[in-house]
C-alpha positions as CSV (number, residue, x, y, z in Angstrom):
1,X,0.0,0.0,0.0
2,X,1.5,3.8,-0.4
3,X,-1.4,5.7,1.3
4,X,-4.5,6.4,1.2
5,X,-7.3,8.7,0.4
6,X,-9.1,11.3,2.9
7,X,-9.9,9.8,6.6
8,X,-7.5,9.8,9.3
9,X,-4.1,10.3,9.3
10,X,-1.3,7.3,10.4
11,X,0.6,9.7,11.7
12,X,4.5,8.9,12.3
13,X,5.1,11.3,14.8
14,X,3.2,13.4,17.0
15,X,-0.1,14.7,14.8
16,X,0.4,17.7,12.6
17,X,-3.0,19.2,11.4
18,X,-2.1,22.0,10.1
19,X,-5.0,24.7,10.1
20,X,-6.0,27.0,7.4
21,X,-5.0,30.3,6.3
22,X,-8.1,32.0,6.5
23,X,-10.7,30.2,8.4
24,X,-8.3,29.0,11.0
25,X,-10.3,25.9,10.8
26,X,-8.6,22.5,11.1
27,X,-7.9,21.1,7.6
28,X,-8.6,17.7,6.3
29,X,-6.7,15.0,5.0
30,X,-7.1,14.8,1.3
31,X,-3.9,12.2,1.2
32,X,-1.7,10.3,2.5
33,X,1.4,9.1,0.7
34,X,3.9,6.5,1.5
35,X,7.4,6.4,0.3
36,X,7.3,2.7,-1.5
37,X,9.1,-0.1,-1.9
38,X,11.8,0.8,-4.9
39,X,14.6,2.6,-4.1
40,X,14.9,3.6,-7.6
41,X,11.7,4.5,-8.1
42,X,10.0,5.5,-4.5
43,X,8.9,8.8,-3.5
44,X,12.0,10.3,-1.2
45,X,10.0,11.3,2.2
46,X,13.5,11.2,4.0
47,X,14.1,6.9,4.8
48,X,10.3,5.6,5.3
49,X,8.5,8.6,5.6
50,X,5.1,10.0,4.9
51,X,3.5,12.7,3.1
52,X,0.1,13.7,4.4
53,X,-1.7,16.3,1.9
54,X,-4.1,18.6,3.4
55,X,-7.5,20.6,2.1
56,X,-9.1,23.5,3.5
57,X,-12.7,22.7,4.0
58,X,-13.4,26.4,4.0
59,X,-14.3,28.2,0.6
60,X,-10.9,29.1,0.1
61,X,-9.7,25.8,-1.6
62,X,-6.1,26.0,-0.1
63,X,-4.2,22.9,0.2
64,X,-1.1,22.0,2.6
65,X,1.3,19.3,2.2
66,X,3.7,18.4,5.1
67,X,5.9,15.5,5.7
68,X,7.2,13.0,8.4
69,X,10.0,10.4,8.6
């Protein structure tokens, strides 16, 4: 598997929601992606890390993408 779509976080670390820029509103996962299994094809987020891309459920449409390893 190398994520998933929307729902809750499997967080690496301590929880990172980041809120958004206008509405101050927690965001909400839109994905979560895995580094893989290749090494010479894999996604580098720094030796088994994840990235976890955020949406702002507010009318702004912003999006945040933050990383853990």
């Amino acid at each position: 598997m190398l994520g998933q779509w929307r729902g809750e976080p499997a967080w690496l670390q301590a929880e990172e929601v980041p809120d958004g820029d206008e509405c101050q509103q927690p965001m909400a996962l839109a994905a979560q992606l895995e580094q893989g299994r290749d090494s010479t094809t894999e996604m580098n987020f720094g030796g088994g890390g994840s990235a976890y891309v955020f949406r702002c459920t507010c009318a702004s449409g912003r999006a945040k993408m933050l990383w853990q390893c």
